[in-house]
C-alpha positions as a LaTeX table, in Angstrom:
\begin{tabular}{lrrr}
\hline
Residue & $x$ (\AA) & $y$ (\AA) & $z$ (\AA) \\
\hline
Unk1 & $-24.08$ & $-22.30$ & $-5.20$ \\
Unk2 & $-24.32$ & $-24.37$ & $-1.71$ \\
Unk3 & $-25.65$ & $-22.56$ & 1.28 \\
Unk4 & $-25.05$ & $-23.40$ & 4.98 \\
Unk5 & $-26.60$ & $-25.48$ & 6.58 \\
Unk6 & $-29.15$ & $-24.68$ & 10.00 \\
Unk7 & $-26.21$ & $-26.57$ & 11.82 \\
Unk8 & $-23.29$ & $-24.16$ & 9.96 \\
Unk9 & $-25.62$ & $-21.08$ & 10.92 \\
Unk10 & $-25.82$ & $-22.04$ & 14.17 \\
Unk11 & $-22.03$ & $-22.48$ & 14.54 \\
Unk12 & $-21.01$ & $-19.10$ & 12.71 \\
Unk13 & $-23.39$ & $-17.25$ & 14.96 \\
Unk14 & $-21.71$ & $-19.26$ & 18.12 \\
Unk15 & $-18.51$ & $-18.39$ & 17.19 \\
Unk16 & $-19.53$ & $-14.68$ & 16.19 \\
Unk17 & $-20.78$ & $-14.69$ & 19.54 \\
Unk18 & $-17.36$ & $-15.90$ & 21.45 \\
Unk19 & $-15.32$ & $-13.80$ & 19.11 \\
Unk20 & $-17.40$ & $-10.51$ & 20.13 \\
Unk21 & $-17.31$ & $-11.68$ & 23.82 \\
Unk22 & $-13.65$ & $-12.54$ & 23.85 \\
Unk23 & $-13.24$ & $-8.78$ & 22.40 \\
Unk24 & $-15.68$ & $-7.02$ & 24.99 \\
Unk25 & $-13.31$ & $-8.88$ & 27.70 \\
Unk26 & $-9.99$ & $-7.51$ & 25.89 \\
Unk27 & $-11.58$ & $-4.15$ & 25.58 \\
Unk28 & $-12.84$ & $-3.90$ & 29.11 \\
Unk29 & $-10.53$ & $-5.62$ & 31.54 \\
Unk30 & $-7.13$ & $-6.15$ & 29.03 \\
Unk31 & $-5.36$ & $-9.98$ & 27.35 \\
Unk32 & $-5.56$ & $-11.26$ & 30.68 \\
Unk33 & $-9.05$ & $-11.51$ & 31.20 \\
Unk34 & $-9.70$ & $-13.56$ & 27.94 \\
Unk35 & $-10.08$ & $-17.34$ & 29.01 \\
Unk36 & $-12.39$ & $-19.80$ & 27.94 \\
Unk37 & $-14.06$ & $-19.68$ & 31.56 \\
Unk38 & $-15.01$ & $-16.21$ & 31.80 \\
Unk39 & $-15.99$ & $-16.40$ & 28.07 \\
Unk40 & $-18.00$ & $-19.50$ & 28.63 \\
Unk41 & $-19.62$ & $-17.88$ & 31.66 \\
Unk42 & $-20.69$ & $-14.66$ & 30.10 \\
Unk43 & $-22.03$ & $-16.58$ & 27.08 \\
Unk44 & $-23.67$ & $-18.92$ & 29.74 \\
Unk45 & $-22.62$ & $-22.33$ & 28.20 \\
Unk46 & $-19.63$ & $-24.69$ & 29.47 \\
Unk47 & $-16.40$ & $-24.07$ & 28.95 \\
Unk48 & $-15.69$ & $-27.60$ & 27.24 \\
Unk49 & $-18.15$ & $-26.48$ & 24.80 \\
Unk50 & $-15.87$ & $-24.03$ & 23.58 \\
Unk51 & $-13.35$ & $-26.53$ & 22.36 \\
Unk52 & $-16.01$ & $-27.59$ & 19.40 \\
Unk53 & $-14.67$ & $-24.17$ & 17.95 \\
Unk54 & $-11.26$ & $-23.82$ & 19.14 \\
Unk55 & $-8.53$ & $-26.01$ & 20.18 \\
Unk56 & $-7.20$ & $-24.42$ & 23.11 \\
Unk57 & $-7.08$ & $-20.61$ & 24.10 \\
Unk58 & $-4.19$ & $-20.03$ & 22.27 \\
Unk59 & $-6.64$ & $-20.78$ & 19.11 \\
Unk60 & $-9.07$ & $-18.51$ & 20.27 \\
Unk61 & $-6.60$ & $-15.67$ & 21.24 \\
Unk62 & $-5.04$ & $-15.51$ & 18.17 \\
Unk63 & $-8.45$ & $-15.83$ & 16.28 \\
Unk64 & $-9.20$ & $-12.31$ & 18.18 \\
Unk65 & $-6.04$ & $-10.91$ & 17.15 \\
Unk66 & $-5.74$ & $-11.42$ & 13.82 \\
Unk67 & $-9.90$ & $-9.44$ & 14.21 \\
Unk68 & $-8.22$ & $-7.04$ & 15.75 \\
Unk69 & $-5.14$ & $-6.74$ & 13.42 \\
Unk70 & $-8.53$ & $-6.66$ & 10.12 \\
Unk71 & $-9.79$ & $-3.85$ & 12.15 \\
Unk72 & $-6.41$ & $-1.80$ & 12.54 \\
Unk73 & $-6.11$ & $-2.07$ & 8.91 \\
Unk74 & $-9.39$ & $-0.97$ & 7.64 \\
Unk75 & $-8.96$ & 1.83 & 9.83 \\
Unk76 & $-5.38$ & 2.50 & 8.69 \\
Unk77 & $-6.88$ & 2.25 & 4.88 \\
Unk78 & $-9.54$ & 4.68 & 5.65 \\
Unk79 & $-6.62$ & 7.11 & 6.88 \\
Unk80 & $-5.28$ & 7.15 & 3.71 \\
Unk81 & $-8.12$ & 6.97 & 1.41 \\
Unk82 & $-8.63$ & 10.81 & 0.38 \\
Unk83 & $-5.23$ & 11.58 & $-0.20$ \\
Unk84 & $-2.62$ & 11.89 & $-3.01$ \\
Unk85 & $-1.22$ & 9.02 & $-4.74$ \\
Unk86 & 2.10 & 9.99 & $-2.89$ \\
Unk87 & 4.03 & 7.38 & $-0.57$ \\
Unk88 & 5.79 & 9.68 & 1.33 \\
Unk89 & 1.99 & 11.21 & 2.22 \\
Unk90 & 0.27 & 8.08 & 3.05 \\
Unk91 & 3.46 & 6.05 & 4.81 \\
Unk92 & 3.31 & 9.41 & 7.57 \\
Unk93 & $-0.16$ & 9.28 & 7.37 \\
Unk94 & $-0.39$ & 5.75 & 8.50 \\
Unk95 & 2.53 & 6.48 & 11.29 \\
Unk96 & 0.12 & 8.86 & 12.59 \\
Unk97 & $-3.22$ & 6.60 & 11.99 \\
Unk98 & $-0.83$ & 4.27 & 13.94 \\
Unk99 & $-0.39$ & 6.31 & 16.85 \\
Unk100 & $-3.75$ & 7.32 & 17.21 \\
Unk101 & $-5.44$ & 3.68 & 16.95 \\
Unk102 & $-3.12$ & 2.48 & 19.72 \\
Unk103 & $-3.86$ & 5.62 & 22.15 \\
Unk104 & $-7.47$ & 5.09 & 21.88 \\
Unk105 & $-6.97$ & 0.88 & 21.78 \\
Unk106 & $-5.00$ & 0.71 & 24.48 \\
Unk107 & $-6.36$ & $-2.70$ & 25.27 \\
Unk108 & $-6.02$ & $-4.01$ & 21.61 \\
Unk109 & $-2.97$ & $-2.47$ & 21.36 \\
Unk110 & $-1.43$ & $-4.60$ & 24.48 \\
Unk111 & $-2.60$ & $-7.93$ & 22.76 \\
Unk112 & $-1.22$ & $-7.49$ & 19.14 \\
Unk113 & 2.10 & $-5.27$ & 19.80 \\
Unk114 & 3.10 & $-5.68$ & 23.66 \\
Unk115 & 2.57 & $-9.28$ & 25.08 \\
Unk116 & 5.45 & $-11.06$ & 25.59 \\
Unk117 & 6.69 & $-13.57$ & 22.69 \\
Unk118 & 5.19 & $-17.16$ & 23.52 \\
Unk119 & 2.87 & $-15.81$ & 25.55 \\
Unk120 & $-1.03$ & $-14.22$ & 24.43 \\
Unk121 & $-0.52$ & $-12.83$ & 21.16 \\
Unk122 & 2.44 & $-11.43$ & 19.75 \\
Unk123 & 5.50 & $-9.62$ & 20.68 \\
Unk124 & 6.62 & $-6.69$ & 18.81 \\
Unk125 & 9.36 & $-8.96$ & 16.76 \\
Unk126 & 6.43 & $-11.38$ & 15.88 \\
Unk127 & 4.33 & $-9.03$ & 14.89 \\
Unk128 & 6.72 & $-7.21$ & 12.65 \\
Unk129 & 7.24 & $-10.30$ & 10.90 \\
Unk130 & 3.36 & $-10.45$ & 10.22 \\
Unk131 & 4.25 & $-7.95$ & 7.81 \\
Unk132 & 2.21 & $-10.12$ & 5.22 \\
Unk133 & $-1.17$ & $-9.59$ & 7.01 \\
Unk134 & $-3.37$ & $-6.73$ & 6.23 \\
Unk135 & $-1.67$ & $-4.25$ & 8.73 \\
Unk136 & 1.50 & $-4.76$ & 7.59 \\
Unk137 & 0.73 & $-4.92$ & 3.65 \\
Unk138 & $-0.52$ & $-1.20$ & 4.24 \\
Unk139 & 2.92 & 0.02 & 5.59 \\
Unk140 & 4.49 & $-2.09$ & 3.30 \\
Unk141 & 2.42 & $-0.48$ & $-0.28$ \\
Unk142 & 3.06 & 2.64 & 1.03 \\
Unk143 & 7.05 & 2.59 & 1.80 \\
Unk144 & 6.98 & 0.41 & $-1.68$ \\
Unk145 & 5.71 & 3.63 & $-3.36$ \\
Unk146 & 8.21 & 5.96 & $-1.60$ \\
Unk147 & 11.74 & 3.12 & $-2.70$ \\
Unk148 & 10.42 & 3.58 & $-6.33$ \\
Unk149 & 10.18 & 7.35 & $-6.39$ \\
Unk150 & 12.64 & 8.86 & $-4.12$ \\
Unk151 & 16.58 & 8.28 & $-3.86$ \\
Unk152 & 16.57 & 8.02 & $-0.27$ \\
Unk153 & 19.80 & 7.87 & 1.79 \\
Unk154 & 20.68 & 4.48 & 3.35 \\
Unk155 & 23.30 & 3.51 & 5.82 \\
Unk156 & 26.40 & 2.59 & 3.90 \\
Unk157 & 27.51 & $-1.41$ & 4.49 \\
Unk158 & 30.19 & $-0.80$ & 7.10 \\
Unk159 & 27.61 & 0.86 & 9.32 \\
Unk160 & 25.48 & $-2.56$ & 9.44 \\
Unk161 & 27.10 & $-4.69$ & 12.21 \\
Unk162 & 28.16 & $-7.93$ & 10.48 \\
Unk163 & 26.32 & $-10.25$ & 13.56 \\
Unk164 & 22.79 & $-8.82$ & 12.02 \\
Unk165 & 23.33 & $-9.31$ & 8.42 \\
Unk166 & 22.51 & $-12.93$ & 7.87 \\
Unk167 & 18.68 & $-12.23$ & 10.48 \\
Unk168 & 18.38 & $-8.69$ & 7.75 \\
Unk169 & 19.23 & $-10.95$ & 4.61 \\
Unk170 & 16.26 & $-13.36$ & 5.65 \\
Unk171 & 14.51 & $-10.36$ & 6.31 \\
Unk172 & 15.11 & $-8.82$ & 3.10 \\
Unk173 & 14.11 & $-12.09$ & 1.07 \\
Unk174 & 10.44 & $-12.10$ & 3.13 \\
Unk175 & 9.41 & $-8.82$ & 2.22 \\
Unk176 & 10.55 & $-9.20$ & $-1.74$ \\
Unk177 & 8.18 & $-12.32$ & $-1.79$ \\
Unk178 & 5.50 & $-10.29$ & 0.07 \\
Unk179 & 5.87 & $-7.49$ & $-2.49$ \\
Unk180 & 5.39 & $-10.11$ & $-5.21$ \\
Unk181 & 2.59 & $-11.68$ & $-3.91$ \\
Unk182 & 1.12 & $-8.34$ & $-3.47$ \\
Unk183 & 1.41 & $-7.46$ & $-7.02$ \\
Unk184 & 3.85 & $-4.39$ & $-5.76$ \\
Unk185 & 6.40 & $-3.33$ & $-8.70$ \\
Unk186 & 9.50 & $-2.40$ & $-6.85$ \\
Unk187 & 12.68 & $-3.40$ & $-8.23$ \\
Unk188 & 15.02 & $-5.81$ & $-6.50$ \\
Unk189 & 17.81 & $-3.38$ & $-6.13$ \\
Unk190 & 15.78 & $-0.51$ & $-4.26$ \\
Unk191 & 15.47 & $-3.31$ & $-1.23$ \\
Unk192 & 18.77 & $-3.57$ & $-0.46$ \\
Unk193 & 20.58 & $-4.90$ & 2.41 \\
Unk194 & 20.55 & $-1.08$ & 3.89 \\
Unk195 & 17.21 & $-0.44$ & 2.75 \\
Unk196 & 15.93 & $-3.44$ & 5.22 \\
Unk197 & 18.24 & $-2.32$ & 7.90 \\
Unk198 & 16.64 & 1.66 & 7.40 \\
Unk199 & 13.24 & 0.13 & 7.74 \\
Unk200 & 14.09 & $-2.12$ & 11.11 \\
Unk201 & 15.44 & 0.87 & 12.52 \\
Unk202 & 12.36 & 2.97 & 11.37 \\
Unk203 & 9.95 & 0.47 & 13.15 \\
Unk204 & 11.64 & 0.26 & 16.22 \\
Unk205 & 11.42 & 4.03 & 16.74 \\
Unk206 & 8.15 & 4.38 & 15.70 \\
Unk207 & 7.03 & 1.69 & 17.53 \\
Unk208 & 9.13 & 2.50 & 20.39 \\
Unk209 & 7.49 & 5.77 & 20.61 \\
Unk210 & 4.17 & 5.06 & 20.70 \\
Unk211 & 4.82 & 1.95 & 22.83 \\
Unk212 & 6.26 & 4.85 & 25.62 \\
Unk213 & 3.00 & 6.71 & 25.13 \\
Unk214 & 0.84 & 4.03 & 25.21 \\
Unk215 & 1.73 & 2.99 & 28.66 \\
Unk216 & 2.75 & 6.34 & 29.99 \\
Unk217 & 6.75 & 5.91 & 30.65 \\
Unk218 & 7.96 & 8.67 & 28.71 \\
Unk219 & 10.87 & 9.64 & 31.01 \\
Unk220 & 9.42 & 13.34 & 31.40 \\
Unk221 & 5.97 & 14.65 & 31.47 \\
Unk222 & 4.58 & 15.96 & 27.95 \\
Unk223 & 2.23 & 18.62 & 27.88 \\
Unk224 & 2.16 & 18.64 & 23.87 \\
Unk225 & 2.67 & 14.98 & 23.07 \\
Unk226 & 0.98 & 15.60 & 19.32 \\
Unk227 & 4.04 & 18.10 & 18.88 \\
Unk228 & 6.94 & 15.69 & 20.28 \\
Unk229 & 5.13 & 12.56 & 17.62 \\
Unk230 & 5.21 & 14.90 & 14.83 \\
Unk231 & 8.92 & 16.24 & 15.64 \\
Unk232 & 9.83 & 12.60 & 15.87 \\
Unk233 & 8.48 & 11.81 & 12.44 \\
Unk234 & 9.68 & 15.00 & 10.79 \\
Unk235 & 13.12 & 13.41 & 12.18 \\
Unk236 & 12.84 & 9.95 & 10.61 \\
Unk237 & 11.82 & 11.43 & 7.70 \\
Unk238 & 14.89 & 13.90 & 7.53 \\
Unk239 & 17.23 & 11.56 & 8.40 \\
Unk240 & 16.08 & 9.26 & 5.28 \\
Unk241 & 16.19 & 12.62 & 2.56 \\
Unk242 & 12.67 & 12.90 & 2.89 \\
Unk243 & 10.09 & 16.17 & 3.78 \\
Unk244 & 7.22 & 16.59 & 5.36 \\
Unk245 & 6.36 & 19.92 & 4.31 \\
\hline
\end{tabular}
């Protein structure tokens, strides 16, 4: 087996070193404070010497999301560890992991899931088309398990404006392959075309939610926000044929 050379050492530490930087920046002053300059300056080195590891700070931005994004996952994994092999369980289980990574990652949580598409990191339509990474392979397993044991109700065709079918029929053929490559046994007629538009619609109010919370624009003030989260969940899942009891 080959090991790495002083040179490759020296490189993986100087890019450990910008990575956990570029983080300390997000976590302490927010997206907007990552550039190479202030990176370079904290580390002490030019900012041109930065561009031996990354092309531009795009590169290096989405290097530090997709660490983030590992992170949110392992967390999200850890939620869901000690309990039941039950999908209904774990998928509300990771809603709420969800909720209470973003609340306490504010910062983290602006990068991957609120910065505007094109710009640093990812929108919320980009990243729910990242559904293939880590983070979104957990929801995914988990809403896999509850299609293949529950007869849950689904919006009849009509209801599914006609404009959106051909975006939810690409949609639908991305998360089969996903499920395949993920070794995930779900037949191909429990991911229908109002299966995919029941899970859009489930994202955007979850993420909707905590997005409010996150950033403090719920329209009224909540003195029990734990209680209005869980009400909203017990709603989703109600709406679907599904308990939480």
């Amino acid at each position: 087996m080959s090991h790495p050379t002083r040179r490759g050492r020296a490189r993986a530490a100087t890019e450990q070193d910008i990575r956990r930087t570029a983080r300390a920046l997000l976590v302490e002053q927010g997206p907007e404070a990552v550039t190479l300059r202030a990176i370079a300056r904290e580390l002490g080195i030019t900012a041109p010497a930065l561009y031996r590891y990354y092309e531009s700070r795009d590169d290096l931005v989405e290097n530090l999301r997709l660490d983030v994004c590992a992170d949110l996952a392992d967390e999200l994994a850890d939620e869901i560890a000690d309990l039941p092999d039950d999908g209904t369980l774990q998928l509300f289980a990771i809603c709420k992991g969800f909720r209470r990574w973003a609340l306490t990652h504010t910062k983290e949580f602006t990068l991957v899931f609120a910065s505007p598409t094109g710009g640093v990191g990812t929108g919320a339509a980009s990243a729910l088309r990242r559904f293939g990474e880590p983070f979104g392979r957990i929801f995914l397993a988990a809403a896999s398990r509850v299609l293949a044991t529950h007869d849950i109700m689904t919006p009849p065709p009509d209801v599914i404006p006609p404009e959106i079918r051909d975006d939810l029929a690409l949609f639908q053929r991305e998360l089969l392959a996903v499920l395949t490559e993920s070794g995930l046994d779900l037949p191909a007629e429990k991911l229908d075309l109002g299966v995919t538009y029941l899970m859009i619609q489930f994202w955007a109010r979850l993420y909707g939610h905590v997005t409010l919370e996150v950033f403090g624009n719920y329209p009224i003030p909540v003195s029990k926000p734990d209680v209005l989260f869980d009400s909203t969940l017990a709603d989703l899942a109600r709406e679907i044929g599904l308990s939480l009891d």
